[in-house]
C-alpha positions in Angstrom: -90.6 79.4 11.6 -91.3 76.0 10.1 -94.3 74.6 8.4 -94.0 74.0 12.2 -95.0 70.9 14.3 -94.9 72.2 18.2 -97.8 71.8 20.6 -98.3 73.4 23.8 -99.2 72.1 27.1 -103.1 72.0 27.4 -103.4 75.2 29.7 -105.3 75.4 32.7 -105.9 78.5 34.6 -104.9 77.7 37.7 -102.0 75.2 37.2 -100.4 76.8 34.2 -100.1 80.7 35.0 -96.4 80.9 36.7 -95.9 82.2 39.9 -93.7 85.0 41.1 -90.5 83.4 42.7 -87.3 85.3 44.0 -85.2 86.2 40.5 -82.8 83.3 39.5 -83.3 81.4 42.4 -82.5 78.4 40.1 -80.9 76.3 42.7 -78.5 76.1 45.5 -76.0 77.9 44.1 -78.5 80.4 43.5 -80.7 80.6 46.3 -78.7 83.1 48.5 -77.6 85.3 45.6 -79.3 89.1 45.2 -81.4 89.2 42.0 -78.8 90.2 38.6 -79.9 93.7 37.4 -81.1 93.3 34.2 -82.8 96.7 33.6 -80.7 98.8 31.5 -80.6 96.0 28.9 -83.8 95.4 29.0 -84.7 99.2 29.1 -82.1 99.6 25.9 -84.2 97.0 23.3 -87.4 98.9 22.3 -89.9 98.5 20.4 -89.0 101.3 18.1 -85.5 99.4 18.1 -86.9 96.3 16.8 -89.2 98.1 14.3 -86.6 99.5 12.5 -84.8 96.4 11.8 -87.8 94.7 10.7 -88.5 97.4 8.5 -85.4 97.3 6.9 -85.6 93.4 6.3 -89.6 94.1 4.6 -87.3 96.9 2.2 -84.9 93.7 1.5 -88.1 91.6 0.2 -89.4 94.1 -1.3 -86.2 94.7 -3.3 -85.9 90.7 -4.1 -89.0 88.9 -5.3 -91.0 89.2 -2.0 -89.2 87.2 0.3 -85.8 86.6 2.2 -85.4 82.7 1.6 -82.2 81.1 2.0 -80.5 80.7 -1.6 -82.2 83.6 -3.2 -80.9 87.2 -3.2 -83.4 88.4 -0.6 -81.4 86.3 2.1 -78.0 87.5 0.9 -79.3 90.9 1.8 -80.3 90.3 4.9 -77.7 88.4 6.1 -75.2 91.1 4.9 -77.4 93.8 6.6 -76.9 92.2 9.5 -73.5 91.6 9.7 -73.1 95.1 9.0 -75.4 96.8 11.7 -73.0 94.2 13.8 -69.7 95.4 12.9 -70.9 98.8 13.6 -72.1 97.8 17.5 -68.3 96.5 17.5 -68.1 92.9 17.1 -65.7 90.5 15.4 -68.8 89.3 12.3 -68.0 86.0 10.6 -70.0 84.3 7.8 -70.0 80.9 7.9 -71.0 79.3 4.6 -72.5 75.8 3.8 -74.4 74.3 0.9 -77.5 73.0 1.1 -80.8 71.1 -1.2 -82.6 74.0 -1.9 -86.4 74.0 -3.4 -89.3 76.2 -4.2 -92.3 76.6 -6.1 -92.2 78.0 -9.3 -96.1 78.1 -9.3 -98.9 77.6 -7.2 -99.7 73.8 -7.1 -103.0 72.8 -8.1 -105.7 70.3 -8.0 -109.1 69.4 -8.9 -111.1 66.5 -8.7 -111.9 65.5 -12.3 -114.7 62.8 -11.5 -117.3 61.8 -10.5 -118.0 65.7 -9.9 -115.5 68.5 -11.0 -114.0 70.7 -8.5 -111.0 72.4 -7.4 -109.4 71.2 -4.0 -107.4 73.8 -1.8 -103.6 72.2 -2.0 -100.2 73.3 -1.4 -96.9 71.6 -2.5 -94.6 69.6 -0.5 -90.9 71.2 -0.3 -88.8 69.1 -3.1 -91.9 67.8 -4.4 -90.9 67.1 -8.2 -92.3 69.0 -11.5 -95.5 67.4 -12.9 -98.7 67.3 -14.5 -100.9 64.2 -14.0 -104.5 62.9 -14.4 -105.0 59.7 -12.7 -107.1 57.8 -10.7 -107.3 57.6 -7.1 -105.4 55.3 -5.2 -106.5 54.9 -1.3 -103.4 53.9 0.5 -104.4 51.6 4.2 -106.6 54.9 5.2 -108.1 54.7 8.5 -111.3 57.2 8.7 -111.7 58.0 11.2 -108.5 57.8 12.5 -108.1 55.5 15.9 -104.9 56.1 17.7 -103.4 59.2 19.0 -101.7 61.4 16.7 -98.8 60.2 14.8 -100.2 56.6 14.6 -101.5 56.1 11.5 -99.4 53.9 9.3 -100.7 54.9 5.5 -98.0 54.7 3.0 -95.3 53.8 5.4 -94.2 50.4 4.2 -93.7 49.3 0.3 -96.1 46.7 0.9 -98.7 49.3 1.5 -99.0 50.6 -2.1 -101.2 47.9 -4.4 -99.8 47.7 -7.8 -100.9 50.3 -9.8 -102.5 49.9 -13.3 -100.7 51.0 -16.6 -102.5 54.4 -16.8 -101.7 57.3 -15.0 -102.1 56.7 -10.6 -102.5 59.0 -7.5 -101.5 57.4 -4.3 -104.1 59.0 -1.4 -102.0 59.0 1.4 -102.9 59.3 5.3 -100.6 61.5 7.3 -99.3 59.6 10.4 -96.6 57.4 12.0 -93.7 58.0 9.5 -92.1 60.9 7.5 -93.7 62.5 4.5 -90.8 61.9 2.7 -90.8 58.0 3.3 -94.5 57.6 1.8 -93.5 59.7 -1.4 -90.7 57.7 -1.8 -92.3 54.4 -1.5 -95.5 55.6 -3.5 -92.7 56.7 -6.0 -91.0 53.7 -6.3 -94.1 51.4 -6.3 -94.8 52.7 -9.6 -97.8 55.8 -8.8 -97.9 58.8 -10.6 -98.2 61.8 -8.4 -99.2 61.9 -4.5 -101.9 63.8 -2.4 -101.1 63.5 1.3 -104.0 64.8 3.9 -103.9 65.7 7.3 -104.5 62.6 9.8 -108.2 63.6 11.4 -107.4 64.4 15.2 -108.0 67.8 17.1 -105.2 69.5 15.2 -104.4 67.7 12.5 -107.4 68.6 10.1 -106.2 71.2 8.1 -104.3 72.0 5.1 -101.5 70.0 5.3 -98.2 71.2 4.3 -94.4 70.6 5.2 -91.6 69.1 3.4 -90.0 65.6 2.0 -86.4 66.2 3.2 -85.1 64.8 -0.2 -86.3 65.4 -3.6 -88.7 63.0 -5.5 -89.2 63.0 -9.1 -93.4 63.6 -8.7 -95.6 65.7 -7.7 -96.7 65.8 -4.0 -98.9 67.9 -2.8 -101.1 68.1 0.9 -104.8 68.8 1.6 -107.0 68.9 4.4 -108.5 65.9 6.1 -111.3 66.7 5.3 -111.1 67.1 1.2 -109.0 63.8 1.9 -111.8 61.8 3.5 -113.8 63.2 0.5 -111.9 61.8 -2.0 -111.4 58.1 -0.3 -115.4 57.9 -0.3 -115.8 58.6 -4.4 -114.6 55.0 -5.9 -113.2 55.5 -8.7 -112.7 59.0 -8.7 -109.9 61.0 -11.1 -108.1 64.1 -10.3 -105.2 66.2 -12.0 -102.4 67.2 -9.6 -99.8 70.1 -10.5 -97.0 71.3 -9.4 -94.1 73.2 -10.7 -91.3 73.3 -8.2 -87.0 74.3 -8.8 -84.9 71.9 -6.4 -80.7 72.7 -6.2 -78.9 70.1 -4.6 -75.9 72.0 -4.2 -77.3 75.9 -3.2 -75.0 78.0 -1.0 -76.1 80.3 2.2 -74.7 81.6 5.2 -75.1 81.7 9.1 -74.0 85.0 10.5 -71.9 85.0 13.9 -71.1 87.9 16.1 -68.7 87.8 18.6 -67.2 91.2 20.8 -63.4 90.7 21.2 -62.8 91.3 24.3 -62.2 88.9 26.8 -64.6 87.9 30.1 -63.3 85.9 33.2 -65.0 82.6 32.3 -64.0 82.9 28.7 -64.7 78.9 28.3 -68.8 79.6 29.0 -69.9 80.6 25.7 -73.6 81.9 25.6 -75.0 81.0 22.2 -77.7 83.6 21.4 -79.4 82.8 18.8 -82.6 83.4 15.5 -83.2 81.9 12.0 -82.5 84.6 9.6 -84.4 83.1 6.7 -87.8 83.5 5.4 -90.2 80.9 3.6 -90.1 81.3 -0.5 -93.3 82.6 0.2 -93.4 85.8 2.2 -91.3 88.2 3.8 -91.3 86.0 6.9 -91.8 89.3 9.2 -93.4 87.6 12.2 -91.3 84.6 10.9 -88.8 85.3 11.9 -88.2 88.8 11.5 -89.4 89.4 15.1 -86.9 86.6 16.2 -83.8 88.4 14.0 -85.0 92.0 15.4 -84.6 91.2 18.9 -81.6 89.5 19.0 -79.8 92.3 16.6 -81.6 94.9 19.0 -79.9 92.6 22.2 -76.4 92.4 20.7 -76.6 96.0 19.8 -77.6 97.5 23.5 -75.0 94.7 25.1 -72.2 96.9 24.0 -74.3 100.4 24.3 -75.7 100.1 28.1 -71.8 98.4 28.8 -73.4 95.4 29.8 -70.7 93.5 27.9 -68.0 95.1 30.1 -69.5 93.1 33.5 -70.5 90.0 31.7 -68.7 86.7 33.4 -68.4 84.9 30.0 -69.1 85.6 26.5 -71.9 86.0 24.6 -72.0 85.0 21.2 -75.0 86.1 18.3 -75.9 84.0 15.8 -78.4 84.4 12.6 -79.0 80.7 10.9 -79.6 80.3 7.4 -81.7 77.5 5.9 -83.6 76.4 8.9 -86.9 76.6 7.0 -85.2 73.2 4.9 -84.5 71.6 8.3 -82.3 73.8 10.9 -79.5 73.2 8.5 -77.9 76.3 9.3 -78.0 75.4 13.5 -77.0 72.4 12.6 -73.9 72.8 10.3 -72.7 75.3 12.9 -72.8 72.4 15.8 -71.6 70.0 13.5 -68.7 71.9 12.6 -67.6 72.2 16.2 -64.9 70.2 17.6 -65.5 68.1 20.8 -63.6 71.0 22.8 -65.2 74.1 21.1 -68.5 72.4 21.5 -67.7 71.9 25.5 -67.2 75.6 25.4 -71.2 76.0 24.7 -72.8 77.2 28.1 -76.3 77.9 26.7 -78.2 78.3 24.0 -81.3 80.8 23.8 -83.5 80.7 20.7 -86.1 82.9 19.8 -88.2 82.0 16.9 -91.3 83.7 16.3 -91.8 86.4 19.2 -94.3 89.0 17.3 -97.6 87.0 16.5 -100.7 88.9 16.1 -102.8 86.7 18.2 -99.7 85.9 20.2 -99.5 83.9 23.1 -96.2 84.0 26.4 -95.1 80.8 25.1 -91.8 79.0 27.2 -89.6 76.0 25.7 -90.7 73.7 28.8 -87.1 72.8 29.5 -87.9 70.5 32.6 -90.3 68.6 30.7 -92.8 69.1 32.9 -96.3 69.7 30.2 -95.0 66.9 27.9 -91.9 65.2 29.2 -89.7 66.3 26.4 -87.1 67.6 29.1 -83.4 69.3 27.7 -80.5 68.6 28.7 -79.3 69.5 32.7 -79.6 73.7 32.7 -82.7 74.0 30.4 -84.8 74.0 33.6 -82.9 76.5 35.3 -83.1 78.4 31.9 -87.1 78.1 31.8 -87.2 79.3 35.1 -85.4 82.4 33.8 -88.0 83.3 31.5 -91.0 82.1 33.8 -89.8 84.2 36.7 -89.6 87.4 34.6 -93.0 87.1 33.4 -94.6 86.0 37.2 -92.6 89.2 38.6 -94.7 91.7 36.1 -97.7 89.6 36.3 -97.7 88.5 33.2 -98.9 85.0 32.5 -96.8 82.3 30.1 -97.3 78.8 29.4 -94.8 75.8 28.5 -94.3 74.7 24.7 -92.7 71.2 24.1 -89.2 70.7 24.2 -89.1 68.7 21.3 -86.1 70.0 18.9 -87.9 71.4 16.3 -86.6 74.9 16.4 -82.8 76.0 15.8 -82.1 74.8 19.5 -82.5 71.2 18.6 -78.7 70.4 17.3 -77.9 72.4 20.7 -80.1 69.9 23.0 -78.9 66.8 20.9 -75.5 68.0 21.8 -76.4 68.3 25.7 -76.3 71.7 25.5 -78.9 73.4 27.9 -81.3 75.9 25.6 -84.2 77.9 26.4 -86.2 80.4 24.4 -89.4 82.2 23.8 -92.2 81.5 21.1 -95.6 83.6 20.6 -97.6 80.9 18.3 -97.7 80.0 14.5 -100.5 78.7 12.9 -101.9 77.0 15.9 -105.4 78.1 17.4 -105.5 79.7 20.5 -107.9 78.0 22.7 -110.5 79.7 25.0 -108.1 78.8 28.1 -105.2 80.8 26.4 -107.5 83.6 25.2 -108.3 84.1 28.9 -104.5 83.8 29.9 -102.9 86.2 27.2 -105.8 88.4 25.4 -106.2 87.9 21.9 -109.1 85.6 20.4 -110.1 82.5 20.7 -110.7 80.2 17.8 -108.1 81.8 15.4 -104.6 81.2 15.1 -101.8 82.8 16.2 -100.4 84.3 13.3 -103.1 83.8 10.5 -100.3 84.6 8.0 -97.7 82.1 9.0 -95.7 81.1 6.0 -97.7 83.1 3.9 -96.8 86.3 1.8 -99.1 88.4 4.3 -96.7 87.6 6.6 -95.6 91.3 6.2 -94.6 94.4 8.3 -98.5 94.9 9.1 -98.3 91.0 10.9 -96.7 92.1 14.3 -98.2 92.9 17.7 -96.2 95.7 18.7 -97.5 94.6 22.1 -95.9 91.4 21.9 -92.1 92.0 20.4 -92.3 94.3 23.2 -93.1 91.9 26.2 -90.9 89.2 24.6 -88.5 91.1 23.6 -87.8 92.1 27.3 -88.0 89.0 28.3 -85.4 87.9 25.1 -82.8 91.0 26.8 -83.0 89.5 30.6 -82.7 86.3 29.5 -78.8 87.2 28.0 -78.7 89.6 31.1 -79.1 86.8 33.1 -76.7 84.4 31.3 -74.0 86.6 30.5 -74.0 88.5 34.0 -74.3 85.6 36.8 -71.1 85.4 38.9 -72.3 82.2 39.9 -73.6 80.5 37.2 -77.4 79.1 36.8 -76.3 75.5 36.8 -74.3 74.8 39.8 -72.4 71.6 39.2 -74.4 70.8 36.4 -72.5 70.6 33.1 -73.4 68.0 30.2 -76.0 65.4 30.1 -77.0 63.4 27.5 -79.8 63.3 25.7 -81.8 60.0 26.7 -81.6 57.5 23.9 -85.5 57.4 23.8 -85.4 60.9 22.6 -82.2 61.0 20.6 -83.4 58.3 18.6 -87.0 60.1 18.5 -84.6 63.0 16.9 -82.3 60.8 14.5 -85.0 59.1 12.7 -84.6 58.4 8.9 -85.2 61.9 7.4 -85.9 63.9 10.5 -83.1 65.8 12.2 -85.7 67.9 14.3 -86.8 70.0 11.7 -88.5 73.2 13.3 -90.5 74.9 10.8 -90.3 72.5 8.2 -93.2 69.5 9.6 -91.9 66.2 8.5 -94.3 64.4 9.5 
């Protein structure tokens, strides 16, 4: 997943624990219909099933510098390990190739405070942060401390008139995370004249950690994140002189794939196309097991026990598997696919599922709240119905799941902008379960949900069997559902638009809905 921004709904015990209701009893259409048997699917994707694919993609990094990025030969491998396990299950495998602005450290950034007292500061660098090596004083940027408004309000660095001239020796713009995106207070720091930039976390519950995520578009200077708290530290020494470092490789012009599976024969509603789909890259920085491995394992366990348990041969319209390159630099691999689309193909689209993220240590039942109902971030017409899929499932084994926002910042979000109804799973990234949760899902409170998110620890010892196994059930009756309904789930219900509250929200300068990668 991203250096992700998502947020869940607060979770109560009483009010956020689903209730059993009669299977895909979505609506009217619905209502009378007897329950679509799922269970051989959902019997055929094992554990063991998905362990042996994520195994195979922890050999890949292994083999290739420690990771499976997109643009580096870790990704080529396991984009064509897919493709083949998927021509061997019997499907028709295109790949689908775009060019992209790749960028990655080359070393660790660094940086430590040079006066009024020496010491190093925990940092990380932004994606297509520039090469550097600078000694300069501090330069607060319209910090508020403590911060005022909700999160996302803080205006530091967001205008040019912000940013005070700086003198003619070397200058470090502090910068408050906030209102706009990272990339816009680099760029105006940049072009006012400063040297290098340290951006820390805003200050609210959540926000006070190391801070890390990406620019969108190169800069020429360094730009690195810290926590709010070594940020606050920093405002309060006048005066003060750091050195910031980073050593970073950007490609404007790097080539990767998406990998698409599709069975070749025909179904009766051959204009529904289900749209099934998991980032196959990793961050430069780890293996990306848990992220998203687990993701790619389930759905290449799914398509493979579709044809196996002949679930294929009853399906009512076609299911279609997808892998995504680059969406760690922005969903850029969902979103060429959608983009490339004509107005009919993309009509075809019937669903999209996404599952991002399903084998957390710590993990949490996480649902994409298609009705909007924890944070008002609905989808488009059918995500509802598709929520319901997933909540129903879980109610009917007693297991408990909670809603995560809606708000297009996984590999669904080109789907939802397009008004296509999407629904997924997600079992927590570096967010910290809360005592509530712990109660609801097991696990422990206090610590996050996968302590080794975007990290090179993020390896084939970061998975709860437990998890990919729950979820991944879920993940197989989910398509059951979709591919199998005589009916359909949505009635009369075909397109809406997005609102154009929210599809502005998503088309802001620099931001197409970027999952893992936190803009802002």
């Amino acid at each position: 997943m991203r250096r992700a921004l998502y947020s869940t709904a607060a979770v109560i015990l009483t009010g956020s624990l689903f209730v059993a209701a009669p299977a895909d009893a979505g609506n009217k259409h619905q209502s009378k219909a007897k329950p679509i048997d799922t269970s051989k699917l959902t019997r055929g994707v094992t554990v063991n099933g998905q362990l042996k694919t994520l195994r195979q993609l922890q050999v890949i990094a292994n083999r290739n510098g420690g990771n499976r990025a997109s643009g580096l030969p870790g990704y080529d491998a396991s984009a064509a390990y897919v493709a083949s396990q998927l021509k061997k299950a019997g499907y028709k495998v295109k790949k689908q190739t775009f060019t992209f602005a790749f960028s990655r450290d080359l070393a660790p950034a660094e940086l430590q405070q040079v006066t009024p007292t020496a010491r190093d500061i925990e940092t990380a660098a932004f994606d297509y942060s520039g090469s550097g090596d600078v000694t300069g004083a501090v330069t607060p940027i319209k910090l508020v401390i403590p911060p005022t408004g909700a999160p996302g309000s803080t205006t530091s660095g967001c205008t040019p008139g912000d940013f005070p001239a700086p003198g003619s020796a070397p200058s470090v713009a502090l910068i408050q995370r906030g209102a706009c995106d990272f990339g816009v207070k680099a760029a105006n720091a940049q072009a006012a004249g400063y040297d290098a930039v340290i951006i820390f976390n805003e200050g609210q519950e959540g926000r006070q950690e190391l801070l890390t995520g990406t620019l969108g578009t190169p800069v020429d200077i360094p730009v690195v994140g810290v926590s709010y708290e070594d940020g606050v530290a920093l405002s309060q020494q006048p005066g003060a002189t750091v050195r910031v470092f980073a050593s970073t490789e950007v490609d404007l012009n790097r080539k990767t794939t998406n990998v698409i599976a599709d069975l070749p024969r025909k179904t009766k509603n051959q204009d529904q196309v289900v749209v099934v789909g998991a980032h196959l890259d990793s961050v430069a920085e780890g293996p990306g097991i848990n992220d998203n491995g687990t993701g790619t394992a389930a759905v290449l366990e799914i398509a493979k026990q579709y044809t196996k348990t002949r679930t294929a041969k009853k399906a009512q319209r076609p299911v279609r598997f997808a892998f995504w390159g680059a969406e760690e630099k922005g969903l850029l691999g969902a979103y060429h696919y959608v983009d490339s689309l004509t107005d009919t193909q993309r009509g075809k689209i019937y669903a999209n599922l996404n599952f991002d993220m399903i084998g957390s240590p710590n993990f949490a039942r996480f649902v994409y709240d298609g009705d909007g109902s924890s944070d008002g971030n609905a989808g488009p017409a059918g995500s509802a119905e598709i929520e319901k899929v997933f909540t129903r499932y879980f109610a009917k084994r007693k297991l408990a799941s909670a809603p995560t926002s809606f708000d297009g910042r996984s590999d669904y979000g080109p789907f939802i902008e397009a008004g296509i109804p999407a629904g997924g799973l997600f079992s927590g990234a570096e967010g910290v379960k809360s005592p509530a949760e712990a109660k609801l899902f097991g696990g422990t409170a206090g610590v996050a949900y996968d302590v080794c998110y975007h990290q090179a620890c993020d390896d084939i010892t970061n998975v709860s069997t437990r998890a990919i196994d729950q979820l991944g059930d879920a993940a197989a009756h989910s398509v059951g559902v979709l591919a199998l309904s005589k009916k359909g789930l949505y009635g009369d219900q075909r397109r809406a638009k997005v609102s154009g509250k929210k599809l502005a929200a998503m088309k802001r300068a620099g931001d197409r809905s970027p999952g893992h990668a936190l803009t802002r």
